[in-house]
N, C-alpha and C positions, 0 to 999 in steps of 0.2 A: 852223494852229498852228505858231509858231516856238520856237528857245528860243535863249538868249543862253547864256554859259558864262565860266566863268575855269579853265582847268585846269594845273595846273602839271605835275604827273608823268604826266597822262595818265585818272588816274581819273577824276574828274568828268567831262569828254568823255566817257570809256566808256558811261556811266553812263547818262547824259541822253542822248545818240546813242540808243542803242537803247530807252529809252524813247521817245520822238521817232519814233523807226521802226517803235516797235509802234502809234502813235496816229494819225500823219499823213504818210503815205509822200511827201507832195506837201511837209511841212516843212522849213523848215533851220534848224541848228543854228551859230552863228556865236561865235569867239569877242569877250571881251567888249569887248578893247583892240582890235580890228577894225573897218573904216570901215565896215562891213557891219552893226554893231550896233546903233545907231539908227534905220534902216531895216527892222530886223528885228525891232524891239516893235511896230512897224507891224501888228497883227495883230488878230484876235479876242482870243486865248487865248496867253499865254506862258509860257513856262517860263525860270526863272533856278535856273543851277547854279551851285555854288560847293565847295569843301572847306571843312568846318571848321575855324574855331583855333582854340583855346583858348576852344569855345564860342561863337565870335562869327563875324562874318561877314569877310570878306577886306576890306581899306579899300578895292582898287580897287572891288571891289562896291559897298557902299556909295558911293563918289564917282561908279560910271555911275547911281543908284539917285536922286542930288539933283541931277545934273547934267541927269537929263533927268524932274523933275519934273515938267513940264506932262502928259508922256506917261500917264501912269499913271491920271488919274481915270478909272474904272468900266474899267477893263479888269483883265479875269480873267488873274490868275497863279497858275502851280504852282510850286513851290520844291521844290528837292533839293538837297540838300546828300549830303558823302561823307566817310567820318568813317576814323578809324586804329582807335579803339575808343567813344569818348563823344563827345555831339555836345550834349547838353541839349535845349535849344532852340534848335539849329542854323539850323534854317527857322525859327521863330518872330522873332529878333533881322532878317532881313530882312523879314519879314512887318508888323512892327510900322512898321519905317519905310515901308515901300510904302502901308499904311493910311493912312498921315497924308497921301497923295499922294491918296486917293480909291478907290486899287486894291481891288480884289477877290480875295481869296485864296481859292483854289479849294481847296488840300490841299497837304499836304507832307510828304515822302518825306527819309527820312533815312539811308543804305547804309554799312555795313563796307565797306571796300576796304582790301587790303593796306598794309601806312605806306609812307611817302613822304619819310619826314624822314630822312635816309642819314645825319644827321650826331650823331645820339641812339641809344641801343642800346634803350632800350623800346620796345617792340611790336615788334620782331624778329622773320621768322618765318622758318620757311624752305619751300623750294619747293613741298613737297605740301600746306605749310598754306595758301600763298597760292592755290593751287592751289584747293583748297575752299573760301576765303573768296570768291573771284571767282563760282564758282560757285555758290555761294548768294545773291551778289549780283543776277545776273544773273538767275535765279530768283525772286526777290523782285523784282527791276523788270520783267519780264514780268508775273506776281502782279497788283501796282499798275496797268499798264494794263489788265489785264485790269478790273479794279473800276471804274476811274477811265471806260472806254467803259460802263458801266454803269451810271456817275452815282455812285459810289460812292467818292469822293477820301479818298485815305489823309490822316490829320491828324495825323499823326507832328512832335511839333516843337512844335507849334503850343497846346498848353494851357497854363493856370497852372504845373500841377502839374512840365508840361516847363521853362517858365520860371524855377522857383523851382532845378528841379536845373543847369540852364545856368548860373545865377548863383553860387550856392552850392558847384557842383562845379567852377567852373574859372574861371569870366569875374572874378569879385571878385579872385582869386588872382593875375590874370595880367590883368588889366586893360590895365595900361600896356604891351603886346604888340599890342594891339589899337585904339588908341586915334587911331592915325595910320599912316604910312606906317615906316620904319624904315631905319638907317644900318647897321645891323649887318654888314652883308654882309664878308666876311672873306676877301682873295685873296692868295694866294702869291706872288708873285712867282718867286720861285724854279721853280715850278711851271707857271704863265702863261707860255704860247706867243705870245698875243695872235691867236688865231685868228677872234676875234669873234665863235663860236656863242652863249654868254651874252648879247651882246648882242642879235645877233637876234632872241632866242627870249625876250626879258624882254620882258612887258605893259607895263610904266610906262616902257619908255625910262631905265630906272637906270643903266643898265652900256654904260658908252663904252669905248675901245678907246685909248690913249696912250702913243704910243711902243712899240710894240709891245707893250704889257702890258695888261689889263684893269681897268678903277676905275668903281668904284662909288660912288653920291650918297646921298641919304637920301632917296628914292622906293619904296623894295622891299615890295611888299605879299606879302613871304614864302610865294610858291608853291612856292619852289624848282626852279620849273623849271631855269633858270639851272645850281644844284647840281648836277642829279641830270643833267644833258647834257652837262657837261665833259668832253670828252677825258684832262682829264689830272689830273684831281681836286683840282682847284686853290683850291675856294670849298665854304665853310662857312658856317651862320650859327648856328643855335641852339645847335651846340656846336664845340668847337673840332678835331676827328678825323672826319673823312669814313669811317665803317664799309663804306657801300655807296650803290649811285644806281642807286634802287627806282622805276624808270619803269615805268608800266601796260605796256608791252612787253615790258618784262626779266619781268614777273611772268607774261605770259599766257603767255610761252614755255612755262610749266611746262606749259598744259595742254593744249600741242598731242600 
């Protein structure tokens, strides 16, 4: 068993790693913009992680999911997604495209992790709560493999009933967030060292480096990675004040 991944701050990796490690110690987990990812559906049984948006699935997911169509007839996947607080039918919205490829959905896991959006003040927590959200996370994805070597796959995500609240609680609302890739990306100049860590560290190759300052295109499948790794706090997208840059590291500190 392999699993693929898209992680921007760090939780989904978290996430699906240690699932991954409770199921198949011989696994690997790669990410999804990695030359490694294609070679690593190669498998029996996979696993695709992703964060939620707004109810939907991330577009670069989506674009590895049609780009490598052939792959998918009759091979079994599990899905996980990793939510701030709602997620609908987080899993379900990849699950339905994989279907039309032939795939096989085994179950699907849908987890609280602390937010991740530095640049929004909802979901806001602070240290002892993120503290306890990890930990219950981490507990429920143990949990899950536990069932799951069992024959007993979590279907979290994956009904009508989940469907109907994906659409109606957020994807209708926020649609056009979802629908493609996005320009929004928003850099300081004033701010911008031109260090290149954003670009490094972006899946889609959005953020090039120009005259010593950092610019962005209209590719950003809003992980935030990019955001939440600036040295100097210099990039925003969904609002326009960077609060904080909420990496699955800065949050597990709490609970060494």
């Amino acid at each position: 068993m392999n699993a693929v991944y898209l992680s921007g701050t760090g939780n989904s990796k978290h996430a699906v790693t240690l699932l991954l490690s409770e199921l198949d110690a011989n696994g690997r987990a790669v990410p999804v913009e990695s030359a490694d990812a294609g070679e690593a559906i190669n498998c029996g049984e996979l696993i695709i992680a992703y964060p939620t948006q707004f109810s939907n699935i991330p577009y670069l997911i989506r674009d590895f999911i049609n780009e490598h169509a052939d792959s998918w007839k009759g091979k079994k996947i599990f899905l996980i997604t990793t939510m701030g607080l709602f997620a609908g039918d987080g899993t379900g919205c990849a699950a339905r495209l994989l279907k039309k490829y032939g795939a096989e959905i085994t179950g699907g896991l849908q987890i609280v992790m602390p937010d991740s959006i530095g640049d929004c003040k909802a979901l806001k927590k602070s240290k002892e709560q993120n503290k306890a959200i990890i930990e219950k996370a981490d507990k429920r994805i143990i949990e899950a493999a536990k069932k799951i070597r069992e024959g007993n796959y979590p279907k979290e995500g994956l009904s009508f009933a989940a469907h109907l609240a994906g659409l109606f609680g957020q994807r209708l609302w926020f649609y056009n967030k979802t629908t493609g890739y996005t320009d929004k990306v928003k850099i300081d100049p004033e701010k911008c060292i031109g260090c290149g860590i954003c670009a490094n560290n972006c899946p889609t190759q959005n953020i090039t480096v120009k005259d010593g300052k950092a610019a962005a295109s209209s590719k950003c499948t809003m992980c935030y990675r990019c955001i939440d790794h600036c040295p100097k706090q210099a990039m925003t997208l969904l609002g326009k004040t960077l609060y904080e840059q909420p990496t699955f590291e800065k949050n597990a500190q709490s609970t060494l």
